[in-house]
Each structure stands twice: as C-alpha cells, then as structure tokens.
C-alpha positions in Angstrom: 0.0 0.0 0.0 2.9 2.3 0.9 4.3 1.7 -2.9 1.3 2.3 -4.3 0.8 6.1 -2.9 4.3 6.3 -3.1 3.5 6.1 -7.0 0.5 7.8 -6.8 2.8 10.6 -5.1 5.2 10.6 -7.7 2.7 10.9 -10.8 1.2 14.1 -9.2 4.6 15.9 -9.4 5.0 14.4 -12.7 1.5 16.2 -13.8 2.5 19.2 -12.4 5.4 19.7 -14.8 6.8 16.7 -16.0 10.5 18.5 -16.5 13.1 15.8 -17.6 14.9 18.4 -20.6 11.8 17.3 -23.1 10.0 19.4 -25.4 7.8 21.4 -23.0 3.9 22.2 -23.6 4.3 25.9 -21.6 1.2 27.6 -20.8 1.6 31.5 -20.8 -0.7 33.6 -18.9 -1.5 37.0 -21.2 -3.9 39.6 -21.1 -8.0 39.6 -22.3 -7.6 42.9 -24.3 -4.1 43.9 -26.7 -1.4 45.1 -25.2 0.3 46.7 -28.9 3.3 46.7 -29.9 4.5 44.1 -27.2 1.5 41.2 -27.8 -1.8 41.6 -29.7 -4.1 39.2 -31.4 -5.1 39.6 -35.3 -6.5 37.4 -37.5 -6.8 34.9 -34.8 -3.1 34.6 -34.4 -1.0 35.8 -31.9 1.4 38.9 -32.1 3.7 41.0 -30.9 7.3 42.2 -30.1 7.4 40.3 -26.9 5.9 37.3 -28.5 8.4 37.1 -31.5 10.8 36.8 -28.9 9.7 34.6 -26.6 8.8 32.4 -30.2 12.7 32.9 -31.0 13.4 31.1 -27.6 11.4 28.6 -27.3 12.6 27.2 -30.7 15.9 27.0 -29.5 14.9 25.3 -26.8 12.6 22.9 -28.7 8.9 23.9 -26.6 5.5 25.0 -27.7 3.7 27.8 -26.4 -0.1 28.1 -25.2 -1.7 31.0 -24.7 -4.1 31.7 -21.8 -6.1 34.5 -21.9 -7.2 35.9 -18.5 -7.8 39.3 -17.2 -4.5 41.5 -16.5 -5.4 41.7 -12.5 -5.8 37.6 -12.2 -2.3 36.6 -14.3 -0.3 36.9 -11.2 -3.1 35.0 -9.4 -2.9 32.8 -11.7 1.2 32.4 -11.9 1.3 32.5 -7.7 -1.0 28.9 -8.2 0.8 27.6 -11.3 -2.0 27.5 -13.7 -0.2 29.0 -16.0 3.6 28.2 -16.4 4.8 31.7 -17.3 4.5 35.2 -18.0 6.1 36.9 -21.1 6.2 40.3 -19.8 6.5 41.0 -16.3 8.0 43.7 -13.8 10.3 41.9 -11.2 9.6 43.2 -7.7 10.1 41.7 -4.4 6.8 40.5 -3.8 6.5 38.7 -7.0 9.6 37.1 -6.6 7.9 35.2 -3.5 5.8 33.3 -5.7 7.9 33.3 -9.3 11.1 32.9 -11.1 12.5 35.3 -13.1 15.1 35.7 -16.0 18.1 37.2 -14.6 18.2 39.4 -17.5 15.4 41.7 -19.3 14.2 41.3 -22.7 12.3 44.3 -23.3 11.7 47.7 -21.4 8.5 49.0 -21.0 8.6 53.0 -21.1 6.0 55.1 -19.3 4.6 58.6 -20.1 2.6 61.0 -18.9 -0.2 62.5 -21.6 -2.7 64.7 -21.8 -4.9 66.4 -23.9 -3.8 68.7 -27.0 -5.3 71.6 -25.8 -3.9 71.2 -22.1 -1.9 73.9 -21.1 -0.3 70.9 -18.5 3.3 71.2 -17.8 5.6 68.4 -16.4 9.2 69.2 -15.2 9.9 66.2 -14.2 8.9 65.8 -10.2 5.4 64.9 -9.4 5.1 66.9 -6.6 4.3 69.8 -8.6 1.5 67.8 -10.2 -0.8 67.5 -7.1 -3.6 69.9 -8.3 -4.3 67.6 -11.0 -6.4 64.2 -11.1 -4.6 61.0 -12.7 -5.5 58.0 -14.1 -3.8 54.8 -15.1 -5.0 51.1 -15.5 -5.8 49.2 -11.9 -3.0 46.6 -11.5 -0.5 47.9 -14.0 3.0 49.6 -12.5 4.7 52.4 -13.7 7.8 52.6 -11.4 8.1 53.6 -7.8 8.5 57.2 -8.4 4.1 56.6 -9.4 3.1 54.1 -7.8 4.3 55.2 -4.4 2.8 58.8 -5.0 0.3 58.8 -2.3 -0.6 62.5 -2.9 -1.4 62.1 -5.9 -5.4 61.5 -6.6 -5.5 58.6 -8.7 -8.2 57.1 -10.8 -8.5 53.8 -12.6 -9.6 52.2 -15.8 -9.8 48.8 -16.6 -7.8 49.3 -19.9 -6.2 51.6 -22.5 -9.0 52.9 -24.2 -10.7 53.6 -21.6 -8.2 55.4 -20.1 -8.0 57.6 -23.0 -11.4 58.3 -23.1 -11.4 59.2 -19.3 -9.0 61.9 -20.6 -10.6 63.3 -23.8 -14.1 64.1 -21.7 -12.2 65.4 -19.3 -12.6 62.8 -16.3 -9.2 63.1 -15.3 -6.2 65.8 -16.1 -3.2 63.3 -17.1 -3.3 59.9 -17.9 0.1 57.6 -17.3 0.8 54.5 -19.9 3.2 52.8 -22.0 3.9 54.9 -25.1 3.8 52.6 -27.3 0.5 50.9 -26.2 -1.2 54.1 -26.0 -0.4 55.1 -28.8 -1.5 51.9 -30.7 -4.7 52.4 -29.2 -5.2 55.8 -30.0 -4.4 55.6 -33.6 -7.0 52.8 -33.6 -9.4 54.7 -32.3 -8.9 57.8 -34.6 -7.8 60.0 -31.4 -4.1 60.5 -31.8 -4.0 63.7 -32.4 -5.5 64.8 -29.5 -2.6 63.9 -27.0 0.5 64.8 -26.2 3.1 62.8 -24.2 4.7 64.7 -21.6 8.6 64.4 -21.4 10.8 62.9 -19.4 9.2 60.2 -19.7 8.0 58.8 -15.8 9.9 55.2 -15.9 12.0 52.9 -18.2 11.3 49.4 -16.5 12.9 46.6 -17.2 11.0 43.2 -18.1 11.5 39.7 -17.5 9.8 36.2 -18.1 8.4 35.1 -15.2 7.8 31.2 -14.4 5.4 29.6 -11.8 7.8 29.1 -8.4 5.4 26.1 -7.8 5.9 24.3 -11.1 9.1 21.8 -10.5 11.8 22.7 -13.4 11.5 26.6 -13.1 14.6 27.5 -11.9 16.3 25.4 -14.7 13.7 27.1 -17.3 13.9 30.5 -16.5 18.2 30.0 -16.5 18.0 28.2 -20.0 15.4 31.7 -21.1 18.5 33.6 -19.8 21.1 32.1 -21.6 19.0 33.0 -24.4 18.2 36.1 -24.1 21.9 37.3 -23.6 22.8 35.7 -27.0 19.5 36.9 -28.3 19.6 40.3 -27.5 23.4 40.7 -29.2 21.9 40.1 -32.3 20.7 42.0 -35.7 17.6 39.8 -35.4 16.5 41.3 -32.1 17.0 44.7 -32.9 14.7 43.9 -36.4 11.9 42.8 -34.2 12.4 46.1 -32.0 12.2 48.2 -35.0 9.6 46.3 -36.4 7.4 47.2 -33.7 8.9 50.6 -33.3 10.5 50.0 -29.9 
C-alpha cells in the first residue's frame, strides 16, 4: 500500500510539470484585451514584439507555447497557483519574486509617459510633486515605477484598460493619464484620437522586463536559467533589434 501512494505521489509531481529536458507544452498567462506593440491578437493569431521573442526562444529550446487569456489583474493570481507556467512580460519586484522565477536578465523595457490632452496647457518638469492639483489615471494593476506608484498624494483614478483610459482623458474625467507609449499610442491611432494627445517628457519610468515562471511548477529554476542564456545571446543580435524596429520599440 505504501508503494502504491508512493506512486500515486510521484505521478502528481510528474503532472504538475513533468521536466526531464523534453519538449515542453508551456502555458503563458496573457492579457483579455491587446497590449500593442508588445503582444496583440489579429486574425486569430498571436502577435507582438514580446511574442516574436519569446517564439525565437522557445525554438531553440525545442517547446511550444499556449496561450491563456485571462484578465490582467488575475495573471499573477494565476502564476502565484501555477495555472499557468509563465509570463512573457512582467516587472520583477520583491513581492512577485515570493511566488515566481525570473530571467536574470530583461528582454524588453516597458517605457512610461505622462499625456494629456492637446489643448492642455499641462506642464511636467519632471517631479510629481508639482502635479498635485491635477487628477490621474492609469490602469488598476498595472505599475509604472516607484516614483508613481508610491505617489500617495497624488489623486488617482483607474480604468480597466487603454481605451478607456483615453477616453477618461478626452471628456475630461481626469487631467493626465500615465501609460506605455507605445500601447497608448496603438490604441489611439485605432481609435482615430491621436491627435489629441500629447506625451509629456521625461518620460516617468523605463522598466525593465523579465519572463516570469510559476515558483510552484518543478523545473522553473532550470527554465527561466535556460530563457536567460538565451536572451543574452538573443539580445546581441541583428535579429533582435529587427523585431524592436519592427514594432517601433
């Protein structure tokens, strides 16, 4: 009876990553709505910078990707249980290194900007404590460095994604809005409103972003070192720097 649940023991771990160097089936844990230039879905398939190279990498390595779509505010949920295997793009930050393993190297930054409205007569210099008379916004869960998201006296609202946000700006619900550049302005240009905003210099944070693996899942440690090694090579590379300015990053 011992052998048998000793068996029954051993097939469980097995199930919950079976990691013995083999092609790999990973699950990876992305947002419900675009996040352009970095990952998007058109025409049913999946795109993006971030996904061309996490596509790069995992040939190398011989897996296969999955993609999970769940809402933004549930995918570290999700990684912290080890539903999913991974995260493509993530910030690394003490508390999510309780529950997940990171590269030890970034593959992509992820650049954050104020913006406001055309006609604003808004200035930014740079330190945020000039800035209290206005209202924010920026999308619940996302982080856009310390300097922000430790601004306390700052009145903050949320959206629950990028074109919202924008919208919250153009009628006026909010005096400065806080994204990724890039993202907003996909998302503006989609939505005809480009030329409405202005993005407000210096820019508020350059953060640096990992992959991210499920702590729980056995194997991770090896996994996110072999996505290391290949970043570094990756990154030294004229094909990386084709899929940056192919996405105009």
């Amino acid at each position: 009876m011992n052998t048998f649940f000793r068996f029954v023991a051993l097939c469980s771990l097995l199930t919950i990553w079976p990691f013995s160097g083999q092609t790999k089936e990973l699950k990876v844990g992305v947002g419900l709505l675009n996040y352009p230039p970095y990952y998007f879905e058109e025409e049913g398939a999946m795109k993006g910078a971030v996904l061309e190279v996490t596509q790069h990498i995992v040939d190398e390595l011989g897996h296969t990707l999955v993609f999970e779509k769940l809402p933004w505010s549930r995918i570290q949920h999700h990684l912290r249980l080890g539903s999913i295997d991974m995260v493509v793009l993530s910030f690394k930050t003490p508390d999510r290194e309780k529950y997940a393993t990171f590269t030890d190297t970034p593959h992509i930054y992820d650049t954050s900007y104020l913006f406001i409205k055309k006609t604003s007569q808004i200035e930014f210099d740079g330190n945020l404590n000039n800035m209290r008379d206005y209202h924010f916004g920026n999308i619940r869960g996302y982080s856009h460095g310390i300097k922000y998201d430790e601004a306390n006296q700052l009145n903050k609202q949320f959206a629950s994604e990028e074109k919202q946000l924008i919208q919250m700006l153009l009628h006026n619900r909010i005096d400065v809005a806080i994204g990724n550049k890039a993202v907003i302005t996909a998302h503006a240009k989609e939505e005809g409103v480009f030329e409405q905003l202005v993005f407000l210099n210096p820019p508020i944070d350059n953060t640096p972003a990992y992959f991210a693996f499920a702590k729980i899942k056995i194997g991770s440690n090896k996994l996110a070192h072999e996505f290391s090694e290949q970043v570094k090579a990756l990154v030294k590379t004229e094909k990386y720097q084709q899929i940056l300015d192919k996405y105009g990053l």
